[in-house]
C-alpha positions in Angstrom: 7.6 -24.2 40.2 10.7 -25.5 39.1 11.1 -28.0 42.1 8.1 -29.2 41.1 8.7 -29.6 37.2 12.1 -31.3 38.4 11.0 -34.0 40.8 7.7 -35.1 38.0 10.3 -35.1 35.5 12.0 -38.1 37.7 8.8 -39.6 38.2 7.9 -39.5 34.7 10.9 -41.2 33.5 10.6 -43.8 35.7 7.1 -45.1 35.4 6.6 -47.4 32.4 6.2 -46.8 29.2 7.7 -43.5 29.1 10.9 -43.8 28.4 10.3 -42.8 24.5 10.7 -39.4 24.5 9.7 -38.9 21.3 6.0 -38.9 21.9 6.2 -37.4 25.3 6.4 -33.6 25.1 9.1 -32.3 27.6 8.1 -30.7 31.1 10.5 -28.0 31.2 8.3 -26.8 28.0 5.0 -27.6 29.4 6.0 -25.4 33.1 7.4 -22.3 30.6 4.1 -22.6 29.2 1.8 -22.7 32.1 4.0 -20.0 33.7 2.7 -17.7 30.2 -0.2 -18.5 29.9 -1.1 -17.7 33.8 0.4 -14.3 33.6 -2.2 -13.2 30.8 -4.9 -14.2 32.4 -7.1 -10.6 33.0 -7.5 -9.9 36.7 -11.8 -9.6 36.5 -11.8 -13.0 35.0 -10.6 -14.4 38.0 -12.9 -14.1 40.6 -13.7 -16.1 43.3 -16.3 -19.0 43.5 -19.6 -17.6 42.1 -21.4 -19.3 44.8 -19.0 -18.0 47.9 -21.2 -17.7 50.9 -19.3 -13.9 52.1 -17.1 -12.0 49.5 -15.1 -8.9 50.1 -17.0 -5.6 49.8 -15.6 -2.5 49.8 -17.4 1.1 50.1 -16.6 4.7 50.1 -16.4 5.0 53.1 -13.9 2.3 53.6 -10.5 3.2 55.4 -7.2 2.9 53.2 -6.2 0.1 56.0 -9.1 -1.9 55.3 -8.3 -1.7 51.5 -4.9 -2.5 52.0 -6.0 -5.6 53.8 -8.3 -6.3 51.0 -5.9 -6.3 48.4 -3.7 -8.5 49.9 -6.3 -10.9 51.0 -7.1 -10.8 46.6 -3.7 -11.4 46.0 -3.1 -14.4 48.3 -6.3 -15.4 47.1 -5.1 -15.1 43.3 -1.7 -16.9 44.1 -3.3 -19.9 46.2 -5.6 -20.3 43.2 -3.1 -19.9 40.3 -1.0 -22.4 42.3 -3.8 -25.4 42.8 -4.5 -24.9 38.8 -1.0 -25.8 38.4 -1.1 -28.7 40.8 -4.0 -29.8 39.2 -2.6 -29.6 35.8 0.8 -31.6 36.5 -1.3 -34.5 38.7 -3.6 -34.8 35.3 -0.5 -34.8 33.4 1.5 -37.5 35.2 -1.9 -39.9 35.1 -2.2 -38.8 31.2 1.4 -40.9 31.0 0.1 -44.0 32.6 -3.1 -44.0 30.8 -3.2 -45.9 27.0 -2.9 -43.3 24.3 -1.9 -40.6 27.0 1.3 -39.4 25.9 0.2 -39.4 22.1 -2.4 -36.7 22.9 -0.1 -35.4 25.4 2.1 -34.7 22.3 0.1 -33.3 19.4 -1.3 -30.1 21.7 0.8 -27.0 21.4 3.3 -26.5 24.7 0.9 -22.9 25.1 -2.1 -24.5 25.0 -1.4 -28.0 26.7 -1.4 -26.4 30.6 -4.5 -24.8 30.1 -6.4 -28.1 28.8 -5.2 -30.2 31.8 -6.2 -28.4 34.1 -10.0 -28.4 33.1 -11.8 -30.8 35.7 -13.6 -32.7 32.8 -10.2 -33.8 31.5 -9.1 -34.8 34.4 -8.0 -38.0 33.7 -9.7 -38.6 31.1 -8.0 -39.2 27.5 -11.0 -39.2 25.2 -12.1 -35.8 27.3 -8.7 -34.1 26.5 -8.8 -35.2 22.9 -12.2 -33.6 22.3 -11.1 -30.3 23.9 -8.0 -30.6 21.9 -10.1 -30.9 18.7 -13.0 -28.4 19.9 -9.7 -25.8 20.9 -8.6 -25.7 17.3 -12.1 -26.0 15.6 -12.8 -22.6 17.5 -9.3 -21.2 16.4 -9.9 -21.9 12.7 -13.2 -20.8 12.6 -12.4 -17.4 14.1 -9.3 -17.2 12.2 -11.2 -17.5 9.0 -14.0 -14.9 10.0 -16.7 -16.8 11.3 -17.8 -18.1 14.8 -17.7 -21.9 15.4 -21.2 -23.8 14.9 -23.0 -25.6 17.7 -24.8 -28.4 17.0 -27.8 -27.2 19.3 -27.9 -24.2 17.1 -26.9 -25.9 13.5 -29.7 -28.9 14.1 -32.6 -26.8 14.1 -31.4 -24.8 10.6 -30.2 -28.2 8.9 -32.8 -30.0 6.8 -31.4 -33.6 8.3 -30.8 -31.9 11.6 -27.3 -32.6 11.6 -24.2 -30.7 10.7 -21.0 -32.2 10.3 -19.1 -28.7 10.8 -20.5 -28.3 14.5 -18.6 -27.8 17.4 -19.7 -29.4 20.7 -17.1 -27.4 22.5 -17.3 -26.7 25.5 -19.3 -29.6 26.2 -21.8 -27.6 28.5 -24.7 -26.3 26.3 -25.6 -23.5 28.5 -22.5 -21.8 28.9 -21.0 -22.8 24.9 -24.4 -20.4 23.6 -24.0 -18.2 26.0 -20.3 -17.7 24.7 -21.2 -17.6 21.5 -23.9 -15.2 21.8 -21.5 -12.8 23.5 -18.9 -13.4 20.7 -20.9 -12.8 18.3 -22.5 -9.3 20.0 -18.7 -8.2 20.2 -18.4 -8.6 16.6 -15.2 -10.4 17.5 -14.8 -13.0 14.5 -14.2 -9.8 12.1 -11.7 -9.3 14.8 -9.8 -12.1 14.8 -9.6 -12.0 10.7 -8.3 -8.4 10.6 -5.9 -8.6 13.6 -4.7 -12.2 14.4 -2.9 -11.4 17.2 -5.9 -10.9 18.9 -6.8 -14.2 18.3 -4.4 -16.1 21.1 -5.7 -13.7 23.4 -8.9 -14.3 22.9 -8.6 -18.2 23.1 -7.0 -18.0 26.3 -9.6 -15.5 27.7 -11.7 -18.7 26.5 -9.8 -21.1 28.2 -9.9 -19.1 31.7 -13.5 -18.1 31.7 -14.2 -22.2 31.3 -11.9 -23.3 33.9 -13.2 -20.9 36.2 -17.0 -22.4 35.5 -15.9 -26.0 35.4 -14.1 -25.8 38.8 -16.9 -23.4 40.3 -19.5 -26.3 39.1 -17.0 -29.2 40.3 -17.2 -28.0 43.8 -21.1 -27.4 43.6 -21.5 -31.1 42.9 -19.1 -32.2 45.7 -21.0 -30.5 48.2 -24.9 -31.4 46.6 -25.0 -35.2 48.0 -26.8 -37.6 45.2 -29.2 -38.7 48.0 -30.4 -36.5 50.8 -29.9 -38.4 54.3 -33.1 -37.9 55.9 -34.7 -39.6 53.0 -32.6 -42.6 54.0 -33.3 -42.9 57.4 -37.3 -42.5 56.8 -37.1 -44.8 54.5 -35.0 -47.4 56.6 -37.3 -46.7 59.5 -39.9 -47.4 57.6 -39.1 -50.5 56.2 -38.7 -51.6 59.9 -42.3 -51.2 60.9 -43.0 -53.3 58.3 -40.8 -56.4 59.3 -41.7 -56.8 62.5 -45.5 -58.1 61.6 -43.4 -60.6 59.3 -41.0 -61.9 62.8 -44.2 -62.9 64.5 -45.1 -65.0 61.4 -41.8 -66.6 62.0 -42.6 -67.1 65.8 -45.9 -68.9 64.6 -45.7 -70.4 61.5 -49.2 -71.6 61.5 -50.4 -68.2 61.2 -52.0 -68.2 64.9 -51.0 -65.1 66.9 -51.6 -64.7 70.7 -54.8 -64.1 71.2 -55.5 -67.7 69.6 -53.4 -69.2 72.1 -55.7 -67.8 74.7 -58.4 -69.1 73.0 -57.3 -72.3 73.0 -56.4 -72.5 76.5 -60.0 -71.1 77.6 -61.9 -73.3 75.1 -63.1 -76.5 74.5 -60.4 -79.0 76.4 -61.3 -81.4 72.7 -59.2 -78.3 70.8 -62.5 -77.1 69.4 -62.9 -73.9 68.6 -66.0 -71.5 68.9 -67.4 -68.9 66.0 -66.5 -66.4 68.1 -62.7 -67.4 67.9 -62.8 -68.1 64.1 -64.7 -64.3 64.0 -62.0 -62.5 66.0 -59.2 -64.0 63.7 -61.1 -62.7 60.6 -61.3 -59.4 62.2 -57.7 -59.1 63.4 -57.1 -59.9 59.2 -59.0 -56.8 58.3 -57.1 -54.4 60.8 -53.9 -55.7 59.2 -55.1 -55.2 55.4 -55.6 -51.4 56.1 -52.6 -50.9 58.3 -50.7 -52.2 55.2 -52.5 -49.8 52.9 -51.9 -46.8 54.9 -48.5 -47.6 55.3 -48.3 -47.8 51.2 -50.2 -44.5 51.2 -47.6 -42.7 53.4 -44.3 -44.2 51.5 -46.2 -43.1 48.2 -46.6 -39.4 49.6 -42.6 -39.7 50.6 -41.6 -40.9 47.6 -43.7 -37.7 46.1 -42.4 -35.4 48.1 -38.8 -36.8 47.6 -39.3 -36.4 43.9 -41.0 -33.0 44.2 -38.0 -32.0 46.4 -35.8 -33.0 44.0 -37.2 -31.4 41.0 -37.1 -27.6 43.0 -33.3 -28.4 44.0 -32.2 -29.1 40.2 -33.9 -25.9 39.2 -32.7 -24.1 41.4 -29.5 -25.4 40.7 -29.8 -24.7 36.7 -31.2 -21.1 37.6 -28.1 -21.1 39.6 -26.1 -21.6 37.2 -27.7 -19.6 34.8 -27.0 -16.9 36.7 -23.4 -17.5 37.0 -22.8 -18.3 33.8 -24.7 -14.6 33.1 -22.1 -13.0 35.1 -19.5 -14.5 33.5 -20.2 -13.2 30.4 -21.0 -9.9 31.5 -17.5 -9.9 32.9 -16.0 -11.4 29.8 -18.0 -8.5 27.6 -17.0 -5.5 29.8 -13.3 -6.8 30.1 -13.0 -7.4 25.8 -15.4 -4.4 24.7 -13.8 -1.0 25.2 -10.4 -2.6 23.7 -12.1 -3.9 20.9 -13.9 -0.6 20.2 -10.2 1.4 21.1 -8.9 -1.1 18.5 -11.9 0.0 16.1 -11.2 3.8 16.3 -7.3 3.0 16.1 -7.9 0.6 12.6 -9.7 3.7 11.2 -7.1 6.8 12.7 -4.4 4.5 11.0 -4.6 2.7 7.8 -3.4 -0.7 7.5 -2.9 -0.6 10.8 -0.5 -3.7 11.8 -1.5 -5.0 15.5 2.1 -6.4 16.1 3.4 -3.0 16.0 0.9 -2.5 19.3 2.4 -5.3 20.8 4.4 -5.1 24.4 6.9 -7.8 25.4 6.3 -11.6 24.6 3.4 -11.4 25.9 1.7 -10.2 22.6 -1.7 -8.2 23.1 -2.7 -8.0 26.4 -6.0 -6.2 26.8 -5.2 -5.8 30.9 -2.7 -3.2 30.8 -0.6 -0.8 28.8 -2.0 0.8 25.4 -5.5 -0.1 26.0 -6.2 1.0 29.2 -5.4 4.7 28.3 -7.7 7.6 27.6 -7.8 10.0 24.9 -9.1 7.3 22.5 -12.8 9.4 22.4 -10.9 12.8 20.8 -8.6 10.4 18.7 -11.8 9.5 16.9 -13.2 12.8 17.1 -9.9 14.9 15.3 -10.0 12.1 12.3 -13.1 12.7 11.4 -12.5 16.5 11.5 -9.9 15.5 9.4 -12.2 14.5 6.9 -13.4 18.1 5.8 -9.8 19.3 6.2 -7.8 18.7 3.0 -5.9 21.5 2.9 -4.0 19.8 6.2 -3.5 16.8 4.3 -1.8 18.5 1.2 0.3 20.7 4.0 1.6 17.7 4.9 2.2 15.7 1.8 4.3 18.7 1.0 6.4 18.3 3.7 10.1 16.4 3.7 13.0 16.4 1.4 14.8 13.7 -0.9 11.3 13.3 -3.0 13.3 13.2 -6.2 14.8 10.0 -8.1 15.0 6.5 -6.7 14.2 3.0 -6.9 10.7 1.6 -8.5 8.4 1.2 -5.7 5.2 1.8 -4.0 4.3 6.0 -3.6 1.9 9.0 -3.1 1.1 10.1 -6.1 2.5 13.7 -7.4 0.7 16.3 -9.4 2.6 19.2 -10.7 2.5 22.6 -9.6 4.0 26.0 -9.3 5.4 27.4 -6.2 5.7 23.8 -4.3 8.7 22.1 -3.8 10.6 19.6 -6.0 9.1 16.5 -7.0 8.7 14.1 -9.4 6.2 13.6 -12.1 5.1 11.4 -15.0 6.6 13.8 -18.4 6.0 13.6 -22.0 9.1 16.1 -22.2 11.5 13.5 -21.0 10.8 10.2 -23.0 12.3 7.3 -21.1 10.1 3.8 -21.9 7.1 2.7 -23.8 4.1 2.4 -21.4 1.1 1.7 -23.8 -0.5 3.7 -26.8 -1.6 6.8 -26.6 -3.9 9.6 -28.9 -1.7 12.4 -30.5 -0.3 13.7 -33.7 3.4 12.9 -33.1 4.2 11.4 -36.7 7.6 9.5 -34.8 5.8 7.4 -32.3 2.4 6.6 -34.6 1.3 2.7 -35.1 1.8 1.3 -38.6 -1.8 0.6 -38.9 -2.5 4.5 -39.2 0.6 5.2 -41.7 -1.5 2.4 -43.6 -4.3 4.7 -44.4 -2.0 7.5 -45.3 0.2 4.8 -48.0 -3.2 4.1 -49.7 -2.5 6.3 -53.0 -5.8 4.6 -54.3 -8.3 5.7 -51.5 -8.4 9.4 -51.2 -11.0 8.8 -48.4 -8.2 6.7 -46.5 -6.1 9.7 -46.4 -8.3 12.2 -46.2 -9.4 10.2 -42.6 -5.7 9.9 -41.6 -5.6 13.8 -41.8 -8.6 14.1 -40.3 -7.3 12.4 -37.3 -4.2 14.0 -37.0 -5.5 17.3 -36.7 -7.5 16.2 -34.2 -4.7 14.8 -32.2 -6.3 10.9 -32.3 -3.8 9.3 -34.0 -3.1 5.9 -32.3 0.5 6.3 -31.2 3.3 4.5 -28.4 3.3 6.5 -25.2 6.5 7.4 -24.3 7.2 9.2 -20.9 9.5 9.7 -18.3 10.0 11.1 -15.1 10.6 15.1 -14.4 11.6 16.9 -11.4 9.2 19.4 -11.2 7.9 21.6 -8.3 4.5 19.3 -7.6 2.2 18.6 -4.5 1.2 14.9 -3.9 -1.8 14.0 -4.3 -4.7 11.2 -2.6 -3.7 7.0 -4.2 -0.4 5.5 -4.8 1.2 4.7 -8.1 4.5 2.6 -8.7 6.8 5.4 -9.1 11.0 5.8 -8.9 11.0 8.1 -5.8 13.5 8.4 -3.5 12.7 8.0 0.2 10.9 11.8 1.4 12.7 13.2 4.2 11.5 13.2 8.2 9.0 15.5 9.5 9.8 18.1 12.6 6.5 19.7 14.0 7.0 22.9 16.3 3.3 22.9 17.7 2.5 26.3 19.7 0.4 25.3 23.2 0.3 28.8 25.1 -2.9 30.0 26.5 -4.0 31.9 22.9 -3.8 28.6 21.0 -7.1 27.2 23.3 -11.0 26.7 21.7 -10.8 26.3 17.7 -7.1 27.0 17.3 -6.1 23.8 19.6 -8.2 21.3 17.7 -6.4 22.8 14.4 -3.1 21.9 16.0 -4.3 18.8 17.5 -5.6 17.8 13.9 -1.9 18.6 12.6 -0.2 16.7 15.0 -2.6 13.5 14.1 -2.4 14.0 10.4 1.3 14.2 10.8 1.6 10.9 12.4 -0.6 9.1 10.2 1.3 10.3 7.2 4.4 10.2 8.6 3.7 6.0 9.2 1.7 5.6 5.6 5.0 7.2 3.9 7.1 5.2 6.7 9.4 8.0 7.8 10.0 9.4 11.3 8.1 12.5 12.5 8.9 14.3 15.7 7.1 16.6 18.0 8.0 20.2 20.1 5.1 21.3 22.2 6.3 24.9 23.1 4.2 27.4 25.4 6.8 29.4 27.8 10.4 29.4 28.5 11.9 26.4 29.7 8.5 24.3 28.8 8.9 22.5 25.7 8.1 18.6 25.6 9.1 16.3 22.9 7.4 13.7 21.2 8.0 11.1 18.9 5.3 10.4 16.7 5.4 6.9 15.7 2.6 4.3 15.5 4.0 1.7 18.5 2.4 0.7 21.9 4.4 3.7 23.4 4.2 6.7 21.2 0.7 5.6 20.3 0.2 5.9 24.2 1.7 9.3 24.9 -0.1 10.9 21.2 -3.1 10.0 23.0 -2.0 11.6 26.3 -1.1 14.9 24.1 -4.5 14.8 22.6 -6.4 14.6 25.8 -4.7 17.9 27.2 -5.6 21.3 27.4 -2.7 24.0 26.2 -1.9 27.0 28.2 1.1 28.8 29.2 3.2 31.7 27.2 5.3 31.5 24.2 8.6 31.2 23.1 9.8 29.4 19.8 13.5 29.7 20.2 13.5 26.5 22.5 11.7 24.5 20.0 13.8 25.8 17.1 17.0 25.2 18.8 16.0 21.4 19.9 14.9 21.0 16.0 18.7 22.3 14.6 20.6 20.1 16.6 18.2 17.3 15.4 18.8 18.4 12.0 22.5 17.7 12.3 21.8 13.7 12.8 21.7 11.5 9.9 18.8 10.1 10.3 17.0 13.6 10.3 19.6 15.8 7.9 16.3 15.7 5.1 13.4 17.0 7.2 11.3 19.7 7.2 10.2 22.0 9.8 6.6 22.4 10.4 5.9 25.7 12.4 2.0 25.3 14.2 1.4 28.9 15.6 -1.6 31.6 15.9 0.8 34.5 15.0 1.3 35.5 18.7 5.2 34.8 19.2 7.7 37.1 19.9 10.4 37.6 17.7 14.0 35.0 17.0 16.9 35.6 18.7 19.8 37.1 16.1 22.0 34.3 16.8 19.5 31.8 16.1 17.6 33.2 13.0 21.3 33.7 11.4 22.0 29.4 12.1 18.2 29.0 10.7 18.9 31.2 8.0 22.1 29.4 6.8 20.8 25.8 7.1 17.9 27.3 4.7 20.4 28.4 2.3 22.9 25.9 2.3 21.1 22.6 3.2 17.8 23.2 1.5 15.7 23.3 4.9 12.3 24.1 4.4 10.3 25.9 6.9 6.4 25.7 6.5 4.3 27.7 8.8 0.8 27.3 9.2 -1.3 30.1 10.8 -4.6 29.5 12.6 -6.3 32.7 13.4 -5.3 36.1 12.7 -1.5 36.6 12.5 -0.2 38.5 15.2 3.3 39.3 14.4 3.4 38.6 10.3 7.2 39.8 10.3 8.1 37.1 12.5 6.8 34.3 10.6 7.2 35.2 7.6 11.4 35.7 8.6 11.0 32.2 10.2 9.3 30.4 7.6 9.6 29.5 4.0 6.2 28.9 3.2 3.2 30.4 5.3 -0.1 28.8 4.9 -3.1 30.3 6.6 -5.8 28.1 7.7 -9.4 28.8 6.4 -12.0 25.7 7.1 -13.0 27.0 9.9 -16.5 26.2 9.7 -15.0 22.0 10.0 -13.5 22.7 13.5 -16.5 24.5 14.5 
């Protein structure tokens, strides 16, 4: 490729007019491009020619050689045809150069998007072609962008009153496949799409741009090989036109009209030149033969020309059903490649809120629907835990409870808090702790009341005046400044944000029991956990980790952060099935030396567990124990199911909560 881009670099610099390289975009740019945009391009959208006489098919039954051979026969396939679109792109470039207004269009399309325009056949050459697929390219890209799928004018003429809309887009410029993209469009519900997560929208465009060139090239070649005239036709007709010239070369041979038999006549007649009746009556009759041979022969041209007609009529239906059909299965290809990612992108929108696509994103390439996070399972029992999660608040609030450093910080953007007894420290709003005015307020504190009510109460006069200032004091509806401040109080947060001065809260460490006892009811609690935990762990943007225990020496870690990879391997977790024995000195051992990072020296431990664990090593209770005491550490346990062995947890944990909705997991 870069041979290539070199030598039409030379050429192009040499050819005239094209030394201003101002209006010229460079090729170096335009190859990086083409090279990009290729590599997106989803593997079922590009198939072979629709109309190809003996494609590959593979059985059951097939042996791994002959699938071997198959593949590679794709892949060659793939390569040869990625290469000719390239070929086929730089050729239509270098005449662009040459041709009057060439390299000003040449300049205004985006590097991206400039490859996959020139090497559409109907450009091909063709300035005023590649401006309106220029202009139709960003009409579609701003319509979806704002929400909305592009107009046709086919569509928009019949709902207009004057039967034309300015706003419609007669892009691409075939009718049959542009409605048949837009109807698909619009059953993917993929403008909404595009609004919400605008990285979707390049993707889609160049899923746009592939599905056309494959139909533009596939219809190219069907026109090559469908002759305008059918050669048979010719050569009837050209015979035909034969038989009727030669009656006109024996006028030529006898201008006087008189054919051979009156020769004969002559010569057997009268010697004086006189002719008899019976000569002049064979002439008239010879006349009349030739009148109906002519009439015949216009009968049997008409019939050709009727049946040439009539032939032609079936061949251009057949060839629109034809490409009906094609342009059927291109859609159906397009819809079954976009609409399990779009509905894997609907489930993950709702798991996460405010879900930010870019964070989904892998390598340059931006979102590619092909490979990576959305060709992974588990999607269907992501969306079945969150809405389980629904009916489960008391998960939620378990949660919310969980991390240190809630106290003082900066103004910003928080969970609310909501005090109460026996929770940790938080902070919340205090009329005990006066800091700033915030509005008015109903009380009976005389020091804070408006001068409007210390008006009635001057009025020596009116004894009614202050008899109603009395009156309101005792009833504590006095119009008075609010003055509060902020208290460190033991409080759980609550559902909504407010703008609060909250210090950052502290990382979360889940130990998640998966032995054989945790299976049926008890794993879908845990499995609700774990995807509460990450969905509040990215709402309140701090990092949340993962242990998933079962027996000695089996413990897997797992961080549980909204990206293209941990998003991945949450949804692998979810999918499985726990099993295995139990031991929780691994985990706890993992999550100690974790604590002693910076990045994790304010988290909490959350303990997952049925009861059914066996008892702490000494040694590692005592460390546990003195990071409680001296650091702070928290410990929450939450027990699903009957507790086993109380003692344990309760010496492992600080706080034991025992989960009751059962009857929303069941």
């Amino acid at each position: 490729m870069q041979s290539s881009s070199s030598s039409f670099s030379s050429s192009r610099c040499n050819s005239k007019g094209a030394s201003s390289s101002s209006s010229v975009p460079r090729v170096c740019s335009f190859s990086k491009a083409f090279r990009t945009t290729t590599r997106t391009t989803p593997p079922s959208l590009l198939r072979a020619n629709p109309f190809e006489k003996s494609p590959i098919v593979l059985s059951e039954d097939s042996s791994e050689r002959t699938v071997l051979d198959v593949l590679e026969r794709t892949r060659e396939s793939l390569l040869e045809d990625e290469e000719v679109s390239k070929q086929n792109a730089l050729a239509n470039y270098g005449n662009m150069l040459r041709l009057p207004g060439g390299p000003k269009i040449l300049s205004e399309i985006p590097p991206e998007v400039l490859p996959m325009l020139l090497r559409l056949p109907t450009t091909r050459g063709d300035v005023e072609k590649l401006r309106k697929a220029k202009d139709g390219y960003e009409q579609w890209e701003e319509a979806l962008k704002k929400g909305f799928l592009p107009k046709s004018s086919s569509s928009s003429s019949s709902s207009s009153a004057n039967g034309f809309d300015p706003h419609a887009v007669d892009w691409p410029e075939d009718e049959t496949f542009r409605e048949a993209l837009l109807e698909t469009l619009g059953e993917l519900d993929m403008a909404r799409f595009t609004r919400k997560f605008p990285p979707v929208l390049k993707t889609l465009m160049r899923n746009v741009l592939d599905i056309l060139y494959q139909y533009e090239v596939a219809m190219d070649g069907e026109e090559e090989e469908d002759p305008n005239s059918d050669p048979r036709q010719s050569t009837e007709s050209s015979q035909s036109r034969g038989g009727e010239q030669e009656p006109n070369e024996d006028e030529e041979m006898n201008p006087d009209g008189s054919g051979a038999g009156d020769d004969t006549n002559q010569e057997e007649g009268d010697p004086n030149g006189e002719t008899s009746g019976g000569g002049s009556s064979g002439d008239g009759d010879g006349k009349d033969e030739t009148d109906v041979d002519d009439i015949e022969m216009n009968m049997e041209s008409k019939e050709k020309d009727n049946d040439a007609s009539s032939n032609a009529e079936e061949k251009r239906k057949e060839k629109e059903k034809q490409k009906r059909e094609m342009v059927e299965k291109m859609m159906e290809d397009f819809k079954e490649q976009w609409e399990p990612a779009v509905d894997k992108l609907e489930k993950a929108s709702k798991a996460f809120e405010g879900l930010d696509l870019n964070d989904l994103t892998e390598g340059p390439e931006g979102f590619d629907l092909s490979k990576g996070l959305w060709q992974v399972t588990g999607w269907e029992e992501m969306e079945k835990l969150r809405k389980k999660l629904q009916d489960l608040k008391e998960l939620r609030d378990i949660v919310r409870s969980l991390g240190r450093g809630s106290g003082r910080g900066p103004l910003k953007r928080a969970p609310r808090q909501r005090e109460r007894n026996r929770f940790p420290e938080g902070l919340t709003r205090s009329p005990m702790e006066p800091e700033q005015t915030s509005g008015l307020t109903r009380s009976d504190d005389i020091s804070r009341v408006l001068p409007a009510e210390l008006q009635l109460l001057a009025m020596k006069d009116s004894a009614a005046a202050r008899r109603l200032h009395f009156a309101r004091r005792a009833e504590r509806t006095l119009a008075t400044y609010e003055r509060v401040g902020w208290a460190e109080t033991p409080a759980v947060t609550v559902e909504g944000l407010e703008t609060r001065p909250a210090a950052e809260c502290g990382p979360i460490i889940v130990c998640l029991d998966t032995s054989g006892s945790m299976m049926g009811a008890r794993e879908t609690v845990a499995k609700c956990m774990t995807l509460e935990c990450a969905r509040q762990a990215r709402t309140t943007n701090r990092p949340c980790f993962l242990y998933a225990f079962s027996g000695p020496g089996d413990c897997m870690e797992l961080e549980l952060k909204v990206s293209a990879k941990g998003l991945s391997d949450l949804l692998a977790f979810l999918e499985g099935s726990f099993h295995g024995g139990t031991d929780v000195d691994e985990p706890f051992e993992r999550a100690l030396a974790r604590l002693d990072t910076e990045e994790w020296e304010n988290a909490d431990i959350l303990l997952v567990t049925d009861g059914e664990i066996k008892p702490m090593q000494e040694d590692l209770l005592d460390a546990l124990d003195q990071r409680k005491s001296e650091r702070g550490l928290k410990v929450h346990g939450l027990v699903v199911g009957e507790q086993g062995n109380p003692d344990v947890v309760e010496a492992v944990c600080t706080h034991t909560h025992n989960f009751r909705s059962w009857s929303a997991v069941t």
